[in-house]
N, C-alpha and C positions, 0 to 999 in steps of 0.2 A: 148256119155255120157257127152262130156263138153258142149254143148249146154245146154243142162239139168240141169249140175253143175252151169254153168252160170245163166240161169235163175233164179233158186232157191236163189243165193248168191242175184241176184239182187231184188228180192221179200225182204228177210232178211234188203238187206239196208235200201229198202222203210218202212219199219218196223221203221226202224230206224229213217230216217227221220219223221216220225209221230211222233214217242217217242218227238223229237227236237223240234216238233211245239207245240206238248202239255205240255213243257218247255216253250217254250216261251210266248205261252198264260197264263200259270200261272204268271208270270210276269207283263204281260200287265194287266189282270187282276185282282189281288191281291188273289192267290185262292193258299195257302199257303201248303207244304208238310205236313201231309198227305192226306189233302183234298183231296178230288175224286169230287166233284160238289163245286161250289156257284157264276158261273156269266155261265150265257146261253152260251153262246160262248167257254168259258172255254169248259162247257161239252161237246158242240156237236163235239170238239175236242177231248177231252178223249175220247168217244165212237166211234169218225171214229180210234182212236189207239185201244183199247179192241175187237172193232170186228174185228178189221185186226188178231189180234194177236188171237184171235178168230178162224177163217178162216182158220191161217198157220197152225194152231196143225193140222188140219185136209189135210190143201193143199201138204205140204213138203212129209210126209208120202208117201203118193197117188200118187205125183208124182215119187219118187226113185222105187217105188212095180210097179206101171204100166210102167216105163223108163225101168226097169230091166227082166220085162218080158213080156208086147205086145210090146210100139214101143216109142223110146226114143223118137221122133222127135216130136209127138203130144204130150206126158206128156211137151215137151217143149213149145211147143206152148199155150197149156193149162195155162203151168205158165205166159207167155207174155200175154193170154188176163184177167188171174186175175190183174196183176197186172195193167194194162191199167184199170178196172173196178175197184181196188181200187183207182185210181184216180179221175176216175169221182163219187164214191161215196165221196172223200173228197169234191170235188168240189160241190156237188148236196146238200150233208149234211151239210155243212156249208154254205150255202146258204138260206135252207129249208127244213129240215130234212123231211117233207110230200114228196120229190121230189128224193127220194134215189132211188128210184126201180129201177132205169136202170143200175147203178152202182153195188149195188147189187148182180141181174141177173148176170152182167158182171163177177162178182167174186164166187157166188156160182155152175152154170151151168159148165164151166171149172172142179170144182172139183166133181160136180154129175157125170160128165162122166167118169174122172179119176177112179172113186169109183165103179159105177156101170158096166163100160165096163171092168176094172182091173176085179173087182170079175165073174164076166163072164168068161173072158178070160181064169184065173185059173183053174175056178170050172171047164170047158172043158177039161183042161192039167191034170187034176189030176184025172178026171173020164176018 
C-alpha cells in the first residue's frame, strides 16, 4: 500500500506543478486572475492543468478501490504510467495541441483498466 500511497501523492504534486506553470504563464503573458483564456499559450496551459485535474477525480478513486481490493502493485503502476502520459501530454500540447493523442492514451487507458477490471473484480466477489 505505500507504493500506491506514493504514487498517488506523486500524481497530486504533478498536479501541482501544472497549477505553478499555469501561474507562471499568466505572468509571462499578461492573462490576469480571473481570466481562464487570452494568449494561446496561456491556454494551452490551463487546459493541460483542467484535464489533469480532470483525469484525477476519476484516477485517485480507481486507484485506492482497485489497490484495496484486486492488486495494489498494478493500481501502482497504473498511477506511474498516467502520470508519465501526463507529461508527454504537456509536452505534445504545448507544442501542438493536434499532437496530444499519445499522451492522452497514456493517461486515460491506465484509468480504463483501473475502472473496468476494478468493477469486474468486484461484481465476481460479491456475486
Amino acid at each position: 500500500m505505500e507504493l500506491l500511497s506514493l504514487v498517488i501523492l506523486l500524481a497530486l504534486l504533478q498536479y501541482i506543478y501544472f497549477a505553478i506553470l499555469v501561474g507562471k504563464a499568466r505572468g509571462t503573458y499578461g492573462v490576469n486572475a480571473p481570466a481562464t483564456s487570452g494568449h494561446e499559450i496561456f491556454d494551452r496551459q490551463y487546459r493541460v492543468q483542467m484535464n489533469t485535474l480532470e483525469l484525477l477525480l476519476v484516477l485517485v478513486p480507481s486507484m485506492i478501490i482497485f489497490g484495496q481490493n484486486v492488486r495494489t502493485d498494478v493500481a501502482a503502476y497504473a498511477g506511474i504510467l498516467f502520470i508519465i502520459g501526463r507529461f508527454v501530454f504537456l509536452k505534445s500540447y504545448m507544442a501542438d495541441p493536434k499532437k496530444r493523442t499519445v499522451g492522452f492514451l497514456l493517461s486515460i487507458l491506465p484509468i480504463l483498466v483501473l475502472l473496468f477490471w476494478g468493477i469486474y473484480s468486484l461484481t465476481i466477489k460479491i456475486i
